[in-house]
C-alpha positions as CSV (number, residue, x, y, z in Angstrom):
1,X,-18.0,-16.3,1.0
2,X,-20.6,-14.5,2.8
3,X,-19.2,-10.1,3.1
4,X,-17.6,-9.2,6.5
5,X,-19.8,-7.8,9.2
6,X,-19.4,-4.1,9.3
7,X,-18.9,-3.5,13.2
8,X,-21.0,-1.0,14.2
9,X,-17.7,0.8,15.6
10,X,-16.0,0.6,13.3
11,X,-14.1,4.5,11.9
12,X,-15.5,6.2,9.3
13,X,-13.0,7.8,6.8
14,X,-13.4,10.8,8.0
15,X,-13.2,9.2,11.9
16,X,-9.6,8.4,10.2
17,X,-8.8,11.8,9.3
18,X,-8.2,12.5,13.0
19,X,-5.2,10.8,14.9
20,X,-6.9,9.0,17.9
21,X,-9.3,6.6,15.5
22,X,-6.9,5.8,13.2
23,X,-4.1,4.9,16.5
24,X,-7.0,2.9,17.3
25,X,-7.4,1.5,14.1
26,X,-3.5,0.4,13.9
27,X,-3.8,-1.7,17.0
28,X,-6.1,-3.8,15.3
29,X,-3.7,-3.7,12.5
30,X,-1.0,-4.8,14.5
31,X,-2.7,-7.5,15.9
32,X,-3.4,-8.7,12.3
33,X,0.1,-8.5,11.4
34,X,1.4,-10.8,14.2
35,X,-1.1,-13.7,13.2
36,X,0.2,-13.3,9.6
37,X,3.7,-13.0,9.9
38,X,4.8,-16.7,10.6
39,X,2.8,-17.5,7.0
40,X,6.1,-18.3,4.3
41,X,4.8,-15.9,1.5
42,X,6.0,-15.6,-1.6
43,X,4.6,-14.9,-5.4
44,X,3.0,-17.6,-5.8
45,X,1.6,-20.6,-3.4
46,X,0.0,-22.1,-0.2
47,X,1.3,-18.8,2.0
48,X,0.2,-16.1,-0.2
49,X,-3.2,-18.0,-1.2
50,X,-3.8,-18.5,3.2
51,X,-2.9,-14.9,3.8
52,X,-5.2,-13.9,0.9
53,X,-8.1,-15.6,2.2
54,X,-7.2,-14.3,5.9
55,X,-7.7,-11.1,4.5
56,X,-10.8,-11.8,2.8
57,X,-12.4,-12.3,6.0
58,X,-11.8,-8.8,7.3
59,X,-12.9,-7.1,4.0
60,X,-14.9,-9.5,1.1
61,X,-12.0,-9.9,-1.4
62,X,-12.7,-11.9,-3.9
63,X,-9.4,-14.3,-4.9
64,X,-8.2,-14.4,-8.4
65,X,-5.9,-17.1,-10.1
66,X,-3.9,-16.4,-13.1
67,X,-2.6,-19.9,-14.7
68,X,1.0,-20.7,-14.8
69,X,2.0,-20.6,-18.0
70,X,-0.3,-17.7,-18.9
71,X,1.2,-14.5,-20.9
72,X,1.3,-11.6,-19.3
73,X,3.0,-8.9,-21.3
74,X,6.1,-9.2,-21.7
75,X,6.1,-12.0,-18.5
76,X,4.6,-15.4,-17.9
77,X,3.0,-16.8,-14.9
78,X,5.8,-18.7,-13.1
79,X,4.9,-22.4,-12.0
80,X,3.5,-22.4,-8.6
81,X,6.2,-23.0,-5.6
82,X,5.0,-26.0,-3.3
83,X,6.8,-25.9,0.1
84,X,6.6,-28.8,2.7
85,X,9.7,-28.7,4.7
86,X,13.5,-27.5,4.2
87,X,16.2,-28.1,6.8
88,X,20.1,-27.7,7.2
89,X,22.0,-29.8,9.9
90,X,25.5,-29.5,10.6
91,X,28.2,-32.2,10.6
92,X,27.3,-32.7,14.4
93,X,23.4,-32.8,14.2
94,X,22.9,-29.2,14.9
95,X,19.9,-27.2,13.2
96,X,21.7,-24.7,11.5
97,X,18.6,-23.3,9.2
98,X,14.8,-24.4,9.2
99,X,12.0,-22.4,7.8
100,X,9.7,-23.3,10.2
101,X,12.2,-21.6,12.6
102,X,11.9,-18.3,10.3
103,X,10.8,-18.3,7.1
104,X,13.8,-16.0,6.1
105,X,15.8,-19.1,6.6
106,X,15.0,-20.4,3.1
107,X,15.6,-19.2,0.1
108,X,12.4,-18.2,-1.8
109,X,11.4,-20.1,-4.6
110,X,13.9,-22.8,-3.7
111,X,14.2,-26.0,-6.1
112,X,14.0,-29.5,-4.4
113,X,17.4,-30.7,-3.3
114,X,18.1,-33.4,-1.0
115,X,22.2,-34.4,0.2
116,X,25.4,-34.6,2.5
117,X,27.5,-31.6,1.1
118,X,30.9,-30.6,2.5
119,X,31.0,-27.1,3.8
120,X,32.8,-26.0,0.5
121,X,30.1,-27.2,-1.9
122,X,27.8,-25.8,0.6
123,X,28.6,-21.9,0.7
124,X,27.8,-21.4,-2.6
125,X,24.3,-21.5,-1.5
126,X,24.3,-20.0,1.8
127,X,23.3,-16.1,2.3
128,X,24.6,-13.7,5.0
129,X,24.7,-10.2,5.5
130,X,28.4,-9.5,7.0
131,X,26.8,-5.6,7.7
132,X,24.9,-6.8,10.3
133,X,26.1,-10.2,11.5
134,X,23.0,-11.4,13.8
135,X,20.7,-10.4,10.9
136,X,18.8,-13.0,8.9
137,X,18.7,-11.3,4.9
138,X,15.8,-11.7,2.7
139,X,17.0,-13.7,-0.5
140,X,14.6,-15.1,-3.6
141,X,15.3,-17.2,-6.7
142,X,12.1,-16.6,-8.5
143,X,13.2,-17.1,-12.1
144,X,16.6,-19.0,-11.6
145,X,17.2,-22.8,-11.1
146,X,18.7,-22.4,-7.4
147,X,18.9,-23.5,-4.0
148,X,19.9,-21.7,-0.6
149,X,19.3,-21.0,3.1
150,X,19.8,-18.1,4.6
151,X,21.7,-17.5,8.1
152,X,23.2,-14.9,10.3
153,X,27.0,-13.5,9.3
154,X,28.0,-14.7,13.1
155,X,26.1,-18.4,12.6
156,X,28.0,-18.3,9.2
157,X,31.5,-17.7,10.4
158,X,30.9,-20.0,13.1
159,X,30.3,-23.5,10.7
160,X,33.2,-26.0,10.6
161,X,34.7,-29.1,8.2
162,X,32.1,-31.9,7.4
163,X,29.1,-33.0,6.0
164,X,26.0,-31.0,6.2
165,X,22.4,-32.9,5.5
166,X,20.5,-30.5,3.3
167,X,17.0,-31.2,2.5
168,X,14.6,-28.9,0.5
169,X,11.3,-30.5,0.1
170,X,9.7,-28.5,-2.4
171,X,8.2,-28.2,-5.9
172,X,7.8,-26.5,-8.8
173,X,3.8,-27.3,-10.4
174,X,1.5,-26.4,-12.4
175,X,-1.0,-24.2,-10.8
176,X,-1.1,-20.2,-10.1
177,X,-0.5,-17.1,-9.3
178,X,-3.1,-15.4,-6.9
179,X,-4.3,-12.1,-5.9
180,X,-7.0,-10.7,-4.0
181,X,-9.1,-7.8,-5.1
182,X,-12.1,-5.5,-4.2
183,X,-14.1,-3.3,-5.9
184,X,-16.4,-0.8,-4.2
185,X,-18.9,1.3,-6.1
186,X,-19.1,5.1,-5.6
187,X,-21.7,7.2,-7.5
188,X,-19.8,7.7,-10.6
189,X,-18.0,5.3,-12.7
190,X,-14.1,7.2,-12.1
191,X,-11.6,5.4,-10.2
192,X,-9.3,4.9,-7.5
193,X,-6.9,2.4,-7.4
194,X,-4.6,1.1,-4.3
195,X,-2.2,-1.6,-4.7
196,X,0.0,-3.1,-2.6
197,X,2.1,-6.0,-2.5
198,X,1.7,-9.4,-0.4
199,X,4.8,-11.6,-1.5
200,X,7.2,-11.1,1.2
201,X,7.4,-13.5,3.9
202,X,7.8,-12.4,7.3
203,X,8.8,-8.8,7.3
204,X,7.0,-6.5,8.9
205,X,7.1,-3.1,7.4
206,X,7.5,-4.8,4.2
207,X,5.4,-5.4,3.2
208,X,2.9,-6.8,6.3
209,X,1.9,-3.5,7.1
210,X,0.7,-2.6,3.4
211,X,-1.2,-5.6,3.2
212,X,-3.2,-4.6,6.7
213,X,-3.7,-1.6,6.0
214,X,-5.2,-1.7,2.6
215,X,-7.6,-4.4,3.8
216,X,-8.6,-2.3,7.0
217,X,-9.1,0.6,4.2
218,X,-11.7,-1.2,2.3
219,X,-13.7,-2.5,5.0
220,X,-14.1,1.6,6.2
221,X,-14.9,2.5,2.2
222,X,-17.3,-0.3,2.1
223,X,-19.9,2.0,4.5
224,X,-19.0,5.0,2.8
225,X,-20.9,6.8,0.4
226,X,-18.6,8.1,-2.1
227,X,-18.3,9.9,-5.4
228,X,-15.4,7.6,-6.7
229,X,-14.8,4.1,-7.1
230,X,-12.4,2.3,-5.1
231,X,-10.6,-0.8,-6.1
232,X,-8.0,-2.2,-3.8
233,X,-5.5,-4.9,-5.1
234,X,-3.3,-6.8,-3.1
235,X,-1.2,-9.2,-4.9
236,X,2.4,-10.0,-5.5
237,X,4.9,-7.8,-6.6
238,X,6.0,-7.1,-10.0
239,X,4.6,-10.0,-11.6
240,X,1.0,-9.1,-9.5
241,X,0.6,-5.9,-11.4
242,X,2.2,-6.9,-14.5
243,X,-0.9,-9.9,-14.6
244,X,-3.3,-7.1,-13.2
245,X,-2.6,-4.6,-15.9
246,X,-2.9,-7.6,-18.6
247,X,-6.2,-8.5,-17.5
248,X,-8.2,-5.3,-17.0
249,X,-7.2,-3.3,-20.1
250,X,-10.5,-2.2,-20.2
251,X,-10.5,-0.6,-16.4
252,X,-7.5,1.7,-16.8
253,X,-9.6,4.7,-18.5
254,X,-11.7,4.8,-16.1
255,X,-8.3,5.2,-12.8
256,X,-7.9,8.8,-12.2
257,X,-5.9,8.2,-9.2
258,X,-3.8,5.9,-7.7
259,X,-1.5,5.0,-4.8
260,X,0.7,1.7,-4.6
261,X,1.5,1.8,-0.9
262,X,3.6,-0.1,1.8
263,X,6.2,0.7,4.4
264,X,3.4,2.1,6.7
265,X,5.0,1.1,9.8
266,X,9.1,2.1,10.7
267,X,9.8,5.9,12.4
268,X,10.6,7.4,9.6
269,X,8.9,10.4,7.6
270,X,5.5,9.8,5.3
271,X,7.5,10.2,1.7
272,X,5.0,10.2,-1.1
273,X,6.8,9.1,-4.5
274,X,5.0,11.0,-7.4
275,X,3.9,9.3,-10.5
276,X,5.9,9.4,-13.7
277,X,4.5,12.7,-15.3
278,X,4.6,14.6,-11.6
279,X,1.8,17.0,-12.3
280,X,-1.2,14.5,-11.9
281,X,-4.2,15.4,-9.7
282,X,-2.8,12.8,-7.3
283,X,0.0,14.3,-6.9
284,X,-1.2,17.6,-6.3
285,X,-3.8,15.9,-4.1
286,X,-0.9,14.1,-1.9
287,X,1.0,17.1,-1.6
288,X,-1.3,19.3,-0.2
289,X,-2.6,16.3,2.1
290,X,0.5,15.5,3.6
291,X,1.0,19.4,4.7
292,X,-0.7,18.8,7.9
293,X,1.8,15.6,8.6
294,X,5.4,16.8,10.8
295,X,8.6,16.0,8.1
296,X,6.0,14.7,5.2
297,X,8.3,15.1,2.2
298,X,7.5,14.3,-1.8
299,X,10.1,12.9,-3.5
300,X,10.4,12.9,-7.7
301,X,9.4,9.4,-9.6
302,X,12.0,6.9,-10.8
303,X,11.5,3.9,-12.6
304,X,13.1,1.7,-9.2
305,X,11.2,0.7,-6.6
306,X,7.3,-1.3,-6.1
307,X,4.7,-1.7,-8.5
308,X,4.6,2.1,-9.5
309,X,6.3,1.3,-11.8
310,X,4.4,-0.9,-13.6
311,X,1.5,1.3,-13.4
312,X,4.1,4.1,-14.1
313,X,5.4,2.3,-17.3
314,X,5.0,4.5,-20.6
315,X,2.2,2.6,-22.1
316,X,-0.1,2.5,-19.3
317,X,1.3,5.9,-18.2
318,X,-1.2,5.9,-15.2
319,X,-1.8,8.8,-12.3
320,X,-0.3,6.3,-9.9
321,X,2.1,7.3,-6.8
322,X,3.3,5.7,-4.3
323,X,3.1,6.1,-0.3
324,X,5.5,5.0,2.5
325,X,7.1,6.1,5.6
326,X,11.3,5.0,4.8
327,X,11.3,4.3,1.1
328,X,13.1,1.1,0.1
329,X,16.5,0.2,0.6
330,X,16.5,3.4,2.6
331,X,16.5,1.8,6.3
332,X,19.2,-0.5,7.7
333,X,16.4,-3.5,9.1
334,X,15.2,-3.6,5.0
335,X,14.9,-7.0,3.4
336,X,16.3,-8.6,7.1
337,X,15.0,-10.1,10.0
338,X,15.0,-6.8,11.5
339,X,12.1,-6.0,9.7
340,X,9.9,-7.2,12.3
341,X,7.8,-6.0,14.8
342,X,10.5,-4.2,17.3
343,X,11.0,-1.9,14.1
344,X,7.1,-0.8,13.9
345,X,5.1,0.9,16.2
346,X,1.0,2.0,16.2
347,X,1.7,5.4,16.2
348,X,3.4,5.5,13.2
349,X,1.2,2.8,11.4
350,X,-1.5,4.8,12.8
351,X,-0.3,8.2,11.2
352,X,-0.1,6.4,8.1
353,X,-4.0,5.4,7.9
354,X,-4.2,9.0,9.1
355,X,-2.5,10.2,6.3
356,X,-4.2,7.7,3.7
357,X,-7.8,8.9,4.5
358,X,-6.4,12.3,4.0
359,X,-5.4,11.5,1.0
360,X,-8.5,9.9,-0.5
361,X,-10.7,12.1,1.4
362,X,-9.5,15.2,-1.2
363,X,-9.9,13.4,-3.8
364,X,-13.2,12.4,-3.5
365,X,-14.7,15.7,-2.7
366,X,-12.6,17.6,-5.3
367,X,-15.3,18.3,-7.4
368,X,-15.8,21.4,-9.9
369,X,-18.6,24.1,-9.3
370,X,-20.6,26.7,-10.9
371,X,-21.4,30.4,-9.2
372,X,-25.2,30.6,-9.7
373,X,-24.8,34.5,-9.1
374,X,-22.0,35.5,-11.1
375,X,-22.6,39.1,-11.9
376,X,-21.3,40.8,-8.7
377,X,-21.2,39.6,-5.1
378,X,-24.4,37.8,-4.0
379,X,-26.0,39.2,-0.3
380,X,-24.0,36.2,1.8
381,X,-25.1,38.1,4.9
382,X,-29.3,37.6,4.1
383,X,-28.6,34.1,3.3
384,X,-27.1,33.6,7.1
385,X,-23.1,32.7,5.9
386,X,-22.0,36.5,7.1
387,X,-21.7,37.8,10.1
388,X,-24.1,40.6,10.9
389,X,-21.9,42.8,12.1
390,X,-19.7,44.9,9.8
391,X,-16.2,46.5,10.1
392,X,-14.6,43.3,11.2
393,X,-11.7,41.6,9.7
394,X,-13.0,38.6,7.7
395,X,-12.2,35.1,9.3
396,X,-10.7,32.1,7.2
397,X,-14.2,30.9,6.5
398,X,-15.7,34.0,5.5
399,X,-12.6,34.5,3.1
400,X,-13.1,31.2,1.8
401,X,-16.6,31.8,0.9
402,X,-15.3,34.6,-1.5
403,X,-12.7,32.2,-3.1
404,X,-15.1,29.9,-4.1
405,X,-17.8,32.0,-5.3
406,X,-14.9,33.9,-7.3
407,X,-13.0,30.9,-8.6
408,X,-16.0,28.5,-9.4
409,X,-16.6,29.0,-13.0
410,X,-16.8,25.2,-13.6
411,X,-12.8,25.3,-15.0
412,X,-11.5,25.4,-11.7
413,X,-11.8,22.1,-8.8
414,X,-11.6,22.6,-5.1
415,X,-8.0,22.3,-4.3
416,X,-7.4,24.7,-7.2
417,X,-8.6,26.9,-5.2
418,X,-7.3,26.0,-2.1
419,X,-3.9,26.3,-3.5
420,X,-4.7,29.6,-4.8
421,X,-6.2,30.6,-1.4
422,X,-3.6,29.2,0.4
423,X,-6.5,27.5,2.5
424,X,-6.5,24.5,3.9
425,X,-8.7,22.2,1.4
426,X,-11.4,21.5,4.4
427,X,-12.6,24.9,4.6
428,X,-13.1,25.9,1.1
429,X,-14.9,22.5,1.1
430,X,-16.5,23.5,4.1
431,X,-17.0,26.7,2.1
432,X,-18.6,25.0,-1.0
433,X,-20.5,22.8,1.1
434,X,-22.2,26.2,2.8
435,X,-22.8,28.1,-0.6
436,X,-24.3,25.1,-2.3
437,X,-27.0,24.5,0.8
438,X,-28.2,27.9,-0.1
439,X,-28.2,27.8,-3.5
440,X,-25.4,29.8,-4.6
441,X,-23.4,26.9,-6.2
442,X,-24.4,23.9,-8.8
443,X,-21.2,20.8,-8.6
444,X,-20.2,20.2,-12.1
């Protein structure tokens, strides 16, 4: 497959820094979402492989396959899912479920089943959520040998006596589990990972509006020229990263940073989750980039939630965290029908791009430096970064020039010493950027 056309509009990352590019940026996003959310995803199969490939023409993914059958840690590759058609009709002829109606209506990894049940046989295997009775829930069987539909509370109350049809024309094959993923080289070898899932069928904010936004992501880091490596994974979750981590033993040394991200979309707050030790350069990284963000909150890691904690697990024990807007479980619409796109809106998905360029826009520039003129104070005034004119109180750029000729003995990184400055990590950059032009600083 030929690599995506970069549009010559297209945002930078630091266009994306700013709110009205990356608005701009979700609209496209949004359109995106609406031509994949009628695709039946799940871990494995037809849907996730077609919304894969979709994908991979906005940003050159390549698509992996991992066999069914294949160890994976403690897992194995699941057989593939193979869905044609699956229907319930009432005793009078009425379409009571139909995933072609909504792919919620079906439960996910369904087995075949074909057969007049009476209504008592049949509730076994029907899903509602009596919370919210016009809602559709999201149920799945991945790795049980079931069947069911899922309906509204009010459509479920409402069935009477008789004989329903039920047919579930499906399969369970040989063939794979697939993910898409995309490296793209910065001038040292030091990583950053994003991950984000792509098994839910449709559901907005989860997880359609991870999957979009990582892919939008790439294609802006594939015209930037940056320090770190980037490699964005989207794949399915749980057994996604459990296959990734398996794989590409020999990449995790080299991941410095990571975000597994998703829930981009609903009105809530940006919450970053931080990674299992808490004290990570990420973490320090997302905290001070989400200062700038109304309500932005950090929350403490636990081992419940998305692939985090996979990445999070003790043996790979990787600087991974996680972003969202409403964490899991944590909004009514979660896992329902409700998820969809009444419950999103661009300026929120927008303020989460905003907020992920932030993010990896720190950490690429947090470098390490050396004062060339250590001994004293150099003359910042003859080499044009002082004002001429004395007996003035200093300005935030002039007081960040001293913080980073001060603190830059090659121990301490940028944001150490924005943190110390209590300076916003753009001007001692900004700073850094000024003093090494005139000689005055060598990057580690």
């Amino acid at each position: 497959m030929a690599p995506p056309a970069q549009r010559s509009d297209a945002p930078t990352l630091s266009d994306l820094r700013s709110p009205e590019p990356a608005r701009a940026l979700a609209t496209e996003a949004l359109g995106l979402m609406r031509e994949l959310y009628p695709l039946c995803r799940s871990i494995t199969g037809a849907g996730l492989r077609d919304t894969l490939r979709r994908l991979a023409e906005i940003a050159p993914f390549e698509l992996a396959e991992v066999p069914t059958g294949t160890k994976v840690l403690d897992w194995e590759i699941p057989p593939e899912w193979v869905l044609r058609e699956a229907w319930l009709r009432g005793p009078d002829g009425e379409l009571i479920a139909d995933v072609r109606r909504h792919s919620l209506e079906l439960v996910s990894y369904s087995r075949p089943f074909r057969g007049r049940l009476s209504l008592a046989e049949l509730r076994p295997h029907l899903h509602s959520d009596p919370a919210h009775p016009d809602w559709t829930p999201y149920r799945t069987s991945y790795y049980r040998d079931d069947w069911g539909f899922c309906l509204p509370e009010r459509r479920l109350a409402a069935l009477t006596e008789g004989l329903y049809e039920v047919v579930i024309d499906t399969a369970l094959v040989a063939g794979g589990l697939s993910y898409a993923e995309l490296v793209i080289p910065g001038s040292t070898g030091r990583e950053f990972l994003i991950y984000t899932h792509a098994c839910h069928p449709s559901l907005c904010n989860d997880n359609l509006s991870g999957m979009v936004a990582a892919t939008l992501l790439a294609r802006t880091l594939q015209a930037e020229s940056s320090r770190l490596t980037y490699r964005v994974i989207v794949g399915p979750g749980t057994i996604g990263s459990i296959a990734w981590l398996a794989t590409h033993r020999d990449v995790l040394p080299r991941v410095d940073h990571g975000l597994v991200i998703g829930l981009l979309g609903d009105p809530g707050p940006l919450t970053f989750k931080r990674s299992r030790d808490g004290d990570r350069p990420v973490d320090r990284i997302a905290a001070h980039a989400l200062r700038g963000f109304p309500g932005a909150r950090a929350v403490d890691f636990s081992p419940y939630g998305y692939d985090e904690r996979q990445f999070c697990s003790p043996g790979f024990n990787l600087p991974v965290g996680r972003l969202t807007r409403t964490p899991n479980n944590e909004y009514p619409e979660y896992h329902s029908s409700a998820d969809n796109f009444d419950l999103i809106s661009a300026a929120a998905l927008g303020e989460s791009l905003q907020a992920l360029a932030t993010v990896l826009s720190v950490a690429d520039r947090n470098l390490r430096y050396v004062n060339q003129q250590p001994y004293g104070e150099p003359r910042l005034g003859t080499r044009g970064l002082y004002r001429a004119v004395g007996g003035q109180h200093v300005g935030d750029f002039e007081h960040a020039l001293l913080w980073v000729l001060n603190q830059s003995d090659g121990t301490r990184t940028l944001l150490d010493i924005a943190e110390r400055a209590q300076l916003p990590f753009d001007r001692i950059w900004e700073a850094a950027a000024a003093l090494s032009g005139v000689g005055l600083l060598r990057a580690v």
